[in-house]
N, C-alpha and C positions, 0 to 999 in steps of 0.2 A: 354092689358098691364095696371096695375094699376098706381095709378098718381107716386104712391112711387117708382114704378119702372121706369116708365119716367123722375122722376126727376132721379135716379140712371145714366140712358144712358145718361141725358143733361149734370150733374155733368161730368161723364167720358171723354165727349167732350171738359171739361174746359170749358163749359160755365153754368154763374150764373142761378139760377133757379130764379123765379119771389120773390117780399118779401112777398106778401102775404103766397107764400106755405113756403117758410122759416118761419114764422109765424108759420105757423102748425107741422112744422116737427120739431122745437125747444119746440112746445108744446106735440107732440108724447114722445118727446127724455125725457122728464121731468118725465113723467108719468111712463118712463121703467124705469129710474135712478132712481126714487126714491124708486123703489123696492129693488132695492141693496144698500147692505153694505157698509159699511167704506172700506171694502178688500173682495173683491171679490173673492169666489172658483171659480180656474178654473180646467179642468180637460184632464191631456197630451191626445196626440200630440197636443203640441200649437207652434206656432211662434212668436218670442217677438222681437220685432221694439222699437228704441230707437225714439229720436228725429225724427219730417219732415220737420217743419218749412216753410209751406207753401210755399214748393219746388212741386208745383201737378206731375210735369212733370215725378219725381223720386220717384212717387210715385207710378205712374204708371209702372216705371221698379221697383221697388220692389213687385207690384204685380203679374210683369211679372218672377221675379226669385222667389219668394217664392210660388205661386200659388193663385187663386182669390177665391175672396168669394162666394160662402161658402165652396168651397172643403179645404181652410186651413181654420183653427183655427187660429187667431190672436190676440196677445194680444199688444195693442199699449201703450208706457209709458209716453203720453204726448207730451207737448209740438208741439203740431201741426198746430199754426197759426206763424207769427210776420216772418218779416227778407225775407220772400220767397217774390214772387209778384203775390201768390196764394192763399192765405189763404183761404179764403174765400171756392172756390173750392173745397178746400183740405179738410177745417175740416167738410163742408156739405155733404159732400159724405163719411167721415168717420161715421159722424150722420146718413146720410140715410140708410149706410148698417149695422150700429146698430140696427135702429128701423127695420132694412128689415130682419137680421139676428141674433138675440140679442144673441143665445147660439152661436155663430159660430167668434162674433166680442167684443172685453171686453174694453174699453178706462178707462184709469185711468188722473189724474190733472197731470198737471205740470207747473212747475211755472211761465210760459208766458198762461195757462187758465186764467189770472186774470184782471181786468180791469185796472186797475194803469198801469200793465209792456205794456197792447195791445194798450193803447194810447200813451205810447212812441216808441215800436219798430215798430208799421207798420200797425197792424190789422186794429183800427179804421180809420185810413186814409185810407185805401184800403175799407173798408165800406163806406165812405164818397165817395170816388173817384166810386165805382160802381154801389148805390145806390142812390146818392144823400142827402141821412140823415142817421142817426146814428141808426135807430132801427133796424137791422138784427145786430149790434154791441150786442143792449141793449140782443136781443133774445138768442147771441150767449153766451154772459155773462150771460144770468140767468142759462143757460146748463151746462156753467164752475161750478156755483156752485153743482150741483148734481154729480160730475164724480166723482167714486169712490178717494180715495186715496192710494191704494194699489192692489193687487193680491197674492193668495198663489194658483201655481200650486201644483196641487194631482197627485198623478200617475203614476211620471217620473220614468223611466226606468235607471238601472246604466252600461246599456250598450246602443249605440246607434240600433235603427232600420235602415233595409234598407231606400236610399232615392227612392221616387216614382218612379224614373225610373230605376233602377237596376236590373237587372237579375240575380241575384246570391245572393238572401239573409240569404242564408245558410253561408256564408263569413262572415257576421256580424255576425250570431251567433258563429261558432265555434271561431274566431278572438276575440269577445269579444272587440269590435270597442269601445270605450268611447268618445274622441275627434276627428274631423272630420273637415277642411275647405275644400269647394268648390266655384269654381269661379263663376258665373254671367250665362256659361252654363251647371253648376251641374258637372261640371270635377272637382275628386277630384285632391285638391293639398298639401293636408298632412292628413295623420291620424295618430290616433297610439291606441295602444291596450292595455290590459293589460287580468294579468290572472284574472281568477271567484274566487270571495271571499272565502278564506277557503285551497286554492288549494297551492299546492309548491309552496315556496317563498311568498305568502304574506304574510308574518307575517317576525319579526325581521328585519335580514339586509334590505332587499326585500326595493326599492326605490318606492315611489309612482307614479303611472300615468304621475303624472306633475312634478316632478320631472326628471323623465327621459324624459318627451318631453324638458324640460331645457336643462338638458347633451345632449342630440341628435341635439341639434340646435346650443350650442354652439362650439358642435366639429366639424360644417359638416361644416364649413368656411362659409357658404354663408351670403351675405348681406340682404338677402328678408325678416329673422324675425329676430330680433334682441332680445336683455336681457338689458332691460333698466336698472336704476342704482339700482332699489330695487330687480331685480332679477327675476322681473316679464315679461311672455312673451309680448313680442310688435313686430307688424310687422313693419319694417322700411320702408320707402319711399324713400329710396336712388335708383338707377342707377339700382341695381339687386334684387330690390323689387318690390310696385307694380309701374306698368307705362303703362297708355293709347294706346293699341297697338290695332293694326289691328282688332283682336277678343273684343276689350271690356278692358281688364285686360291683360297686362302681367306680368306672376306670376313668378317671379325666386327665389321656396323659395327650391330649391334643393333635397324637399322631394316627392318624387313619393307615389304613392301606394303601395308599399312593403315595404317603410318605417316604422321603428317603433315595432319593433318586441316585443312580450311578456316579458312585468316584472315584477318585486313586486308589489301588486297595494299598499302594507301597510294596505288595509282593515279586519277589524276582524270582530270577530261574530255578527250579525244582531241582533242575540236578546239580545246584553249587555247593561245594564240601568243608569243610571246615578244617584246619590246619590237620599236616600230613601227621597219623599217631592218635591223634585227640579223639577217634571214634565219635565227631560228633559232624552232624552237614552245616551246612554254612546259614541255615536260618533253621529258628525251633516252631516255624511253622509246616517244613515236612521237609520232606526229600524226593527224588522221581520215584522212589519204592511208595511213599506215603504221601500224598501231597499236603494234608490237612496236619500233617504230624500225629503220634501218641498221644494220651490223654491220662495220667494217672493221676488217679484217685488214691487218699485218705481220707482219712476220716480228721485229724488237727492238720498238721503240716509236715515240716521241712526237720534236718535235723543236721545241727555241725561235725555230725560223726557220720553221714551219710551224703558222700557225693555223687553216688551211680546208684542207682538202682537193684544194679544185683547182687551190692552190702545189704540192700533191706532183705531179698533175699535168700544171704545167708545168715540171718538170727536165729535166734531158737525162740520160737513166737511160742511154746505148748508148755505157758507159765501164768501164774499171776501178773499182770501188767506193774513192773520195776516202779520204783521212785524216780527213778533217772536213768540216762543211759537211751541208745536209739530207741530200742521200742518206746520207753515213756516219750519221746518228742516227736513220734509219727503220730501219737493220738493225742499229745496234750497242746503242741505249738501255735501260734497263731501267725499271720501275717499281720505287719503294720508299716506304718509309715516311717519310718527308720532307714538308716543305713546299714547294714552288717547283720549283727547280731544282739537281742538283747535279752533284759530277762524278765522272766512272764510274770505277771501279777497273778495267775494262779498257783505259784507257787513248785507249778512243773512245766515241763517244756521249755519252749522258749518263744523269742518274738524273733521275726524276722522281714527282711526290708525286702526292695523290689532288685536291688538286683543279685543277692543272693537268689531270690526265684529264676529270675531271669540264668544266669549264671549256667545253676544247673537243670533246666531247660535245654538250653545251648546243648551241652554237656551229654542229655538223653535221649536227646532226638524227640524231647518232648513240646508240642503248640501249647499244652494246656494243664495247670495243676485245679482238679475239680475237692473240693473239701466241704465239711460239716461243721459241727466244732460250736460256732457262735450264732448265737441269736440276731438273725438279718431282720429288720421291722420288714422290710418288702420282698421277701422268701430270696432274693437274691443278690449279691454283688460282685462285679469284677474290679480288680484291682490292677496296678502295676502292666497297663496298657494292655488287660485281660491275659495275660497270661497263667494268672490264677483265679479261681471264681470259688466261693461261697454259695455254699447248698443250704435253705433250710426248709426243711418239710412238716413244720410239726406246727399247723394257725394256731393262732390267741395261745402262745405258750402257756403251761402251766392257768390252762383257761383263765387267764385273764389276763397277759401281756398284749393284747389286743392285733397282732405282727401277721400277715396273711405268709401261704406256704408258697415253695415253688418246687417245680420236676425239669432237671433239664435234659432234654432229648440232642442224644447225636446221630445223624444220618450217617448212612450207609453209602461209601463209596462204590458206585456202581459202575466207576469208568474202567473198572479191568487194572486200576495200578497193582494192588494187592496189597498187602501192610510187609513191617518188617518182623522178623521171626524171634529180636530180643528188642528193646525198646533202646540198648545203647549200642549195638554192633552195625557190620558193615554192610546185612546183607539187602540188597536189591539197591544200592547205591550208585547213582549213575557216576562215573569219575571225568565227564563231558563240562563244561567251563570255567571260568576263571575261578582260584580259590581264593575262599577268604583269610585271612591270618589273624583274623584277631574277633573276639565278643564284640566289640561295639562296630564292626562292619556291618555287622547282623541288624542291629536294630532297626532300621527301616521296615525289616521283614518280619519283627515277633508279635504284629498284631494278627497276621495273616494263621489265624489257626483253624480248628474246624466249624463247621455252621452249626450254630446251635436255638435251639426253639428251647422258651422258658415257657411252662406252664404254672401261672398263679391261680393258687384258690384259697377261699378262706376257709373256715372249722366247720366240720359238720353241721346243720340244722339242729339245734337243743333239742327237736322234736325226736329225733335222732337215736337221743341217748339217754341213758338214766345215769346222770351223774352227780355225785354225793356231794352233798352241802358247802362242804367242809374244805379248800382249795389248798396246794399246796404251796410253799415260800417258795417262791423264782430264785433262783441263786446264779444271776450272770454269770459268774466264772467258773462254773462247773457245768 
């Protein structure tokens, strides 16, 4: 066994590895980051984890429901030290099995990687408390600075694949599966389907995907997922939602597996283009190169000083995370209900509306902005007719927000289209039917993005873990 791999087994035990070999391994971890980009390609099946916050114990059940490394693909959005009473633990065994696994494991920044937020929320004091001095802090801060600041999945599929354990994966093909939650032991607890682009009904009246998962949730009575005030799906946490049961999760969201039956999906032709110059196709659900579209990931949001993708880039990410300025609003901003642009209650970033997402969507040739950021009570939410989704992986925050986690998984396009080579250029574009000239010709088409399976679980078993009396203060806006 190599030492990289024994620190792998001691990390897994939740016990610290010596400073010296954190010394080293922060030094490995330096030399692979700096190979990569501002935004990293990554390339489907991946699975994308929002927040951990130095919770190790649930981290270890989310390795335990999504799968271990290296059999998944993961792509992690930050924020993985401060507030747990693990950090340390946590973010070195995510290093270890980067440098062990670097195609198979992707970390990008987010806005507690930085030294300012880790001396107030927890980190450096947990450095202090288990080392005795601050340099595994210093090593783990110089690492902050090399993590990418983005991701663009390639590849995604706009219907879902079977999950690994299934016996019947001819069901997802003929069904034409797109969304998918499963609980903690891979039992599904909704799906829904829709028809193959091109086919009866989608086009015209024909209701999009998420649109009918809206009408099918609002009509079926139950309390388990709710339509919050913008319209957008949320699962609720009331009485007949989710709640701590014997199995882990009990799921009362009414929707079986038969649920969900074929409907409009509103997708149109794959190879329609978007105005001549604009470098962008005529829906940000994909193109004949992609069908499902890109998928980038941050870790906050969006940012008024960034309208393409390959501004983000060009930064100079191998810093302290700024006061202001793009990088601070790729890791600080939020999505809201707004129009435009607005400004953040935390005091960095910014708040931004749905069709600024939309917008620049269009714009990337992106179906999908995946993010971290904020504490979702039901580990997930899409917003803005899902064009963007909220990741959180981290149950009963700061053990005791009571909130279960989610993992969202994207398939792998297997029909031989291929993906595109930058997430906003020309290439594999077919230039074959009517073009569109304008953003809102599109809309019909930007629910139509990739098929996605959400896996919910809640916080490890207390039996689990040995954790200290003592809890720390939740601070929503950080």
């Amino acid at each position: 066994m190599s030492d990289l791999d024994q620190a792998i087994a001691q990390l897994r035990a939740c016990r610290p590895i010596p400073e010296e070999q954190v010394r080293e391994l922060c030094h490995k971890a330096r030399e692979l980051l700096i190979e990569e980009g501002n935004v990293v390609t990554v390339t489907a099946p991946v699975t994308i984890c929002g927040d951990i916050h130095g919770q190790f114990h649930d981290l270890m059940e989310l390795f335990r429901v999504g799968g271990d490394v290296p059999d998944t693909n993961y792509l992690f959005m930050g924020d993985f030290v401060d507030r747990g009473f693990y950090s340390i633990e946590t973010f070195l065994l995510l290093l270890c099995l980067k440098v062990r696994y670097p195609d198979r494991m992707t970390l990008i920044r987010g806005n507690h990687e930085s030294r300012q937020i880790t001396t107030v929320y927890g980190f450096y004091d947990e450095c202090l408390r288990k080392y005795g001095s601050a340099n595994v802090w210093r090593y783990c801060c110089d690492v902050f600075d090399y993590l990418a600041l983005g991701a663009i999945v390639l590849g995604t599929s706009n219907m879902l694949g079977p999950p690994n354990d299934s016996v019947n994966a001819q069901d997802y093909i003929n069904q034409q599966v797109e969304i998918e939650v499963c609980n903690s032991d891979g039992e599904i607890v909704s799906r829904f389907t829709r028809r193959p682009r091109g086919g009866p009904g989608s086009r015209g009246s024909g209701l999009t995907a998420h649109q009918q998962l809206r009408r099918q949730l609002a009509s079926s009575g139950q309390n388990g997922m709710l339509l919050s005030a913008d319209g957008d799906i949320s699962m609720g946490g009331g009485s007949n939602g989710y709640g701590h049961g014997s199995n882990g999760l009990g799921l009362g969201l009414g929707l079986g597996k038969e649920n969900g039956n074929s409907g409009g999906s509103g997708a149109g032709d794959g190879g329609l283009t978007g105005p001549p110059g604009s470098g962008a196709s005529g829906s940000s659900g994909g193109s004949a190169g992609n069908p499902a579209g890109a998928v980038l990931c941050v870790h906050g949001g969006l940012s008024p000083l960034i309208d393409t993708v390959d501004k983000i880039r060009l930064l100079d990410r191998k810093q302290e995370v700024p006061h202001e300025g793009a990088m601070c609003d790729l890791l600080w901003s939020d999505p809201d209900d707004i129009d435009g642009w607005g400004l953040s209650p935390r005091g960095a970033g910014f708040l931004f509306g749905a069709n600024i997402v939309k917008a620049f969507n269009y714009r990337n040739d992106l179906s999908l902005v995946a993010r971290a950021h904020q504490l979702v009570m039901e580990g997930f939410k899409e917003m803005f007719d899902a064009t963007i989704v909220t990741v959180w992986s981290a149950p009963n925050y700061c053990y005791r927000c009571g909130n279960i986690a989610a993992l969202l998984e994207l398939s792998e396009d297997t029909a031989g289209f291929g993906s595109f080579s930058r997430s906003n250029g020309d290439a594999n574009r077919s230039s074959q039917g009517a073009q569109r000239t304008s953003l809102e010709d599109t809309q019909p088409w930007l629910d139509s993005g990739p098929g996605r399976r959400y896996r919910v679980f809640a916080a490890a078993p207390q039996d689990s873990r040995g954790m200290p009396a003592k809890k720390p203060v939740a601070d929503y806006f950080l």
